[in-house]
C-alpha positions as CSV (number, residue, x, y, z in Angstrom):
1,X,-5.9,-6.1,24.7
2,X,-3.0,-6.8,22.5
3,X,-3.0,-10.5,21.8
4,X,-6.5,-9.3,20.9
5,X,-5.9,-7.2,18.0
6,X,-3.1,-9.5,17.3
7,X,-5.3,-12.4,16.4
8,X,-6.1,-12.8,12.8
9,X,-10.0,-13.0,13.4
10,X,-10.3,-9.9,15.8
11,X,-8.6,-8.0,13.4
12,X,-11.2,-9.0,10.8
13,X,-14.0,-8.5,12.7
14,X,-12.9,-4.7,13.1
15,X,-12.1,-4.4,9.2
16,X,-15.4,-5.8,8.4
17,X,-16.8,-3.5,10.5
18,X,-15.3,-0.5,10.0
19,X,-15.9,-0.8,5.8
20,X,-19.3,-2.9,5.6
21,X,-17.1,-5.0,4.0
22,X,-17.4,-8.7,4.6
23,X,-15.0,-10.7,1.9
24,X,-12.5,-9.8,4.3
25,X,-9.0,-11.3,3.2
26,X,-5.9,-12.7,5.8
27,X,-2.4,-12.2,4.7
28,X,1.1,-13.5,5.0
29,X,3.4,-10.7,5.7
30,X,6.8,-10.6,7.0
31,X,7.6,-9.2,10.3
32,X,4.0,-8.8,11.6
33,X,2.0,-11.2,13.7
34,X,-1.6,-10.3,12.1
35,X,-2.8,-8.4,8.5
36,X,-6.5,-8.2,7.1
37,X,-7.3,-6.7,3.8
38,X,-10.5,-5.8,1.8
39,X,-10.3,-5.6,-2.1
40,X,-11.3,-1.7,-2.7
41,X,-11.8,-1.9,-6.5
42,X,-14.6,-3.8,-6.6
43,X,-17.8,-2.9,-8.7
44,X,-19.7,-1.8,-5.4
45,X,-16.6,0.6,-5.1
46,X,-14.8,1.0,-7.9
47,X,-11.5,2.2,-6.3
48,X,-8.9,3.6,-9.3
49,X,-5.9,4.3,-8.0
50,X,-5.6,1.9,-5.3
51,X,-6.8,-1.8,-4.7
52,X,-7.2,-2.3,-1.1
53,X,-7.1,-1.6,2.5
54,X,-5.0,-3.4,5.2
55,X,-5.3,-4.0,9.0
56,X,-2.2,-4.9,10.6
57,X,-1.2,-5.7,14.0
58,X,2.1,-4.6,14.0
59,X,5.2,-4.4,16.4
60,X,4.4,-0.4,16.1
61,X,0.8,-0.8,17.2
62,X,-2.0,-0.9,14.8
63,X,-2.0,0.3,11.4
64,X,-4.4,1.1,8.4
65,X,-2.4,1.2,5.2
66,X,-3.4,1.3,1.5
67,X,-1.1,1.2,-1.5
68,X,-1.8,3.0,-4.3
69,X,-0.2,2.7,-8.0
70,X,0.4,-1.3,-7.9
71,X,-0.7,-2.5,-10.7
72,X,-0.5,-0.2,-14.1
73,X,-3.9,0.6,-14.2
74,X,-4.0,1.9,-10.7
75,X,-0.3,3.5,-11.6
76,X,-2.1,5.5,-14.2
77,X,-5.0,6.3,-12.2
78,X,-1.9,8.1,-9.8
79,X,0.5,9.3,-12.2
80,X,-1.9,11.0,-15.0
81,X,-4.2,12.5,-12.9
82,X,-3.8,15.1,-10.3
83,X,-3.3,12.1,-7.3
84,X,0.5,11.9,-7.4
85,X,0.8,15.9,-6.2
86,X,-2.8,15.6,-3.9
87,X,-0.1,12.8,-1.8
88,X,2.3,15.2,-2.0
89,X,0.4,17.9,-0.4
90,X,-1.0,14.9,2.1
91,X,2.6,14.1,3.2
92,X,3.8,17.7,3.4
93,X,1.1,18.7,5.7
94,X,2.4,15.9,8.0
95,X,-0.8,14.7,9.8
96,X,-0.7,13.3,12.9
97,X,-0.2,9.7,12.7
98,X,0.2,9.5,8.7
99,X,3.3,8.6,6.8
100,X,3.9,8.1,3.3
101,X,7.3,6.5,1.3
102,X,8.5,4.8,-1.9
103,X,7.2,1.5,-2.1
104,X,8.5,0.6,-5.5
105,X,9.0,-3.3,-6.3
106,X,9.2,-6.5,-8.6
107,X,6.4,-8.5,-8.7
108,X,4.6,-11.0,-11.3
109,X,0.8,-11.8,-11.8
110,X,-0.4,-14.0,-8.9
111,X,2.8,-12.9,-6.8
112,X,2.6,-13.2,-2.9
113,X,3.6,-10.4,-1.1
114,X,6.6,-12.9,0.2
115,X,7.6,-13.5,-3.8
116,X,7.8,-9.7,-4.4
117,X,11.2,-8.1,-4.4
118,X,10.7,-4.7,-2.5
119,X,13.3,-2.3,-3.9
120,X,15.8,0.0,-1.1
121,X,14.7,2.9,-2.7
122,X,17.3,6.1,-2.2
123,X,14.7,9.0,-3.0
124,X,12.7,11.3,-1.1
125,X,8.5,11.0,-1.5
126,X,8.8,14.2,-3.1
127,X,12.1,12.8,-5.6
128,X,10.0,9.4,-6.3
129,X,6.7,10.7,-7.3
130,X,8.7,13.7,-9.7
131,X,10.5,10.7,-11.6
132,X,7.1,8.8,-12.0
133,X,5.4,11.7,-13.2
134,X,7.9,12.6,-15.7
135,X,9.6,10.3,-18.4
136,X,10.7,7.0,-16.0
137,X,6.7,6.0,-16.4
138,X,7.7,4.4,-19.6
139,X,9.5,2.0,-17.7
140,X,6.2,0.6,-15.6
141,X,4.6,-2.8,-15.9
142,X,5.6,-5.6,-17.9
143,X,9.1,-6.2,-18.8
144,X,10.8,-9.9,-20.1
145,X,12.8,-11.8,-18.1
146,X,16.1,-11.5,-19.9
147,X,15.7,-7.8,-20.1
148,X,15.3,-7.7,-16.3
149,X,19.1,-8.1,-15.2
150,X,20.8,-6.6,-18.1
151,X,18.4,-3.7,-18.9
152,X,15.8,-2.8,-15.7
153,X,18.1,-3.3,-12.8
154,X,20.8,-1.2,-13.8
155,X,18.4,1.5,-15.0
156,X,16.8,0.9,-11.2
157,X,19.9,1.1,-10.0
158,X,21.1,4.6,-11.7
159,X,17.4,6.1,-11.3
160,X,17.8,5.6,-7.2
161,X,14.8,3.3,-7.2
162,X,17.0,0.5,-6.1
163,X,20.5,0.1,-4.1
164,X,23.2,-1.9,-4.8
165,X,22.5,-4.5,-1.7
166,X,19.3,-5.0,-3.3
167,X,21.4,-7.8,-5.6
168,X,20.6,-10.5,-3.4
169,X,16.5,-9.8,-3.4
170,X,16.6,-9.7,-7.4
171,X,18.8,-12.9,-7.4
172,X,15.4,-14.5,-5.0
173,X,13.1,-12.6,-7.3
174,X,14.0,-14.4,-10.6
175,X,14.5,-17.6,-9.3
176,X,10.7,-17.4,-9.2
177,X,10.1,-15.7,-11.8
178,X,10.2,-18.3,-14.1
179,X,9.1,-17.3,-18.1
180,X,7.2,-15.0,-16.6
181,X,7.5,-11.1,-17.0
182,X,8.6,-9.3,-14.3
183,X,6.4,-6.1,-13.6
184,X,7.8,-3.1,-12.3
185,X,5.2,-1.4,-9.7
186,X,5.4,2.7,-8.5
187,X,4.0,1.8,-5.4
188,X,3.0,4.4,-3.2
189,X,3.2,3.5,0.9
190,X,0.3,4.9,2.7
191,X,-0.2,4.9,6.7
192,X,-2.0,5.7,10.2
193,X,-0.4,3.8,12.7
194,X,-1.7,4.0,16.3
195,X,0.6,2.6,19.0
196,X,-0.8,-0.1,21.0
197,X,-1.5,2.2,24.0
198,X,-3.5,4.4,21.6
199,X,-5.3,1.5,20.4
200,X,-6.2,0.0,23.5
201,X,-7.7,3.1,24.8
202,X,-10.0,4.5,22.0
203,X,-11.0,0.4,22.0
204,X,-11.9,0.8,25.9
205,X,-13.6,4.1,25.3
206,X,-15.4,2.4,21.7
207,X,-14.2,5.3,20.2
208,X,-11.9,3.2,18.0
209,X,-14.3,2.3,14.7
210,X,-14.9,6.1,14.3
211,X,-11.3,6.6,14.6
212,X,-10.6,3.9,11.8
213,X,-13.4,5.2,9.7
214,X,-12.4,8.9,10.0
215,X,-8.7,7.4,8.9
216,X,-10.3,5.6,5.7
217,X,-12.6,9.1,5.0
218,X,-9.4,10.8,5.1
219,X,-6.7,8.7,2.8
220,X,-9.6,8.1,0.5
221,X,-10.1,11.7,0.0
222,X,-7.1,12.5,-0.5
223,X,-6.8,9.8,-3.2
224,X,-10.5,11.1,-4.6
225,X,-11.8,7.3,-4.5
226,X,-15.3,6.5,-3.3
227,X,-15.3,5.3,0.1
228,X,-16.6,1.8,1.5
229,X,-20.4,1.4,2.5
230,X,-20.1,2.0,6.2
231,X,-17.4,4.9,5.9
232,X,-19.8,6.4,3.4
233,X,-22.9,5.9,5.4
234,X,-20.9,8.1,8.3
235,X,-20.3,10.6,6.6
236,X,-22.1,13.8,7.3
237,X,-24.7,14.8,5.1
């Protein structure tokens, strides 16, 4: 059952299924043997706050995560609206499964996930989302490349968003970077994780595409996004 859902096309299989989905996207990511994604913020959709939904085979089990305030649009969308605090009250309630963290990181247009600089963050969910909401939003998107080192990082650095071992990932960052700006991204981590004795059985039971859908029904909710055709076409009436 697990080299199952760790292959790149089983996992896609399930993602189409369990959204009606079928562009369904592979990615590279570090650390885990098999990731699917859908793009959420298409016109059939028309997520806001958050672009997409990933499968992952992980060494955990298998997880459904989403991600949102990447981009400054989808920021927005999480920051000045009533989102931020609805995660809030999502993470406090701890549901089974769930966890949510500070995903902040350095990215530029057309970055892989592998040319990102993810930040060691030093704040709680609760700390993170309070600084976002407040004044340090000024700070998020675009910002030139000689203002990065001498300006952002040590503003990262005294804001918590970023540790001081974190030199060596900036150092990586702008060696790609080129002219480019770098954008500064208020990520929000969002995720069910089922261990892969959990998986296996609600797959040998075929219980484990409701389980999935209920998952997406539920983050999406909580984010107040539409959900994908065959989540919505669950729902009860």
């Amino acid at each position: 059952m697990s080299r199952q859902f760790g292959d790149q096309s089983r996992l896609a299989a399930l993602l189409r299924e369990i959204t009606g989905i079928d562009e369904v996207v592979p990615e590279d990511r570090p650390g885990i043997s098999a990731s699917v994604m859908v793009r959420i913020d298409v016109k059939e959709i028309v997520s806001k706050s958050t672009e997409r939904l990933s499968l992952q085979w992980q060494p955990e089990g298998l997880a459904l995560c989403t991600w949102p305030a990447e981009l400054k649009g989808q920021a927005e969308a999480t920051f000045r609206t009533g989102r931020a605090q609805r995660i809030l009250d999502f993470a406090d309630r701890r549901p089974p499964g769930w966890r949510a963290w500070p995903n902040v990181h350095l990215a530029y247009r057309f970055a892989s996930i592998r040319e990102r600089a993810y930040l060691t963050c030093g704040l709680n969910l609760a700390e993170y989302v309070h600084g976002w909401l407040g004044g340090d939003f000024a700070r998020v998107g675009g910002h030139h490349r000689d203002q990065v080192h001498p300006v952002l990082w040590p503003w990262l650095l005294e804001r918590g968003y970023a540790s001081p071992q974190d030199e060596r990932l900036l150092d990586d960052f702008l060696s790609h970077l080129g002219r480019r700006d770098a954008h500064l991204r208020p990520s929000i981590g969002l995720q069910r994780t089922w261990t892969r004795a959990e998986a296996a059985d609600l797959d040998q039971r075929g219980a484990l595409t409701g389980e999935l859908r209920a998952a997406i029904t539920e983050i999406l909710g909580v984010l107040d996004e539409p959900l994908p055709p065959a989540c919505a076409a669950q729902r009860p009436q």
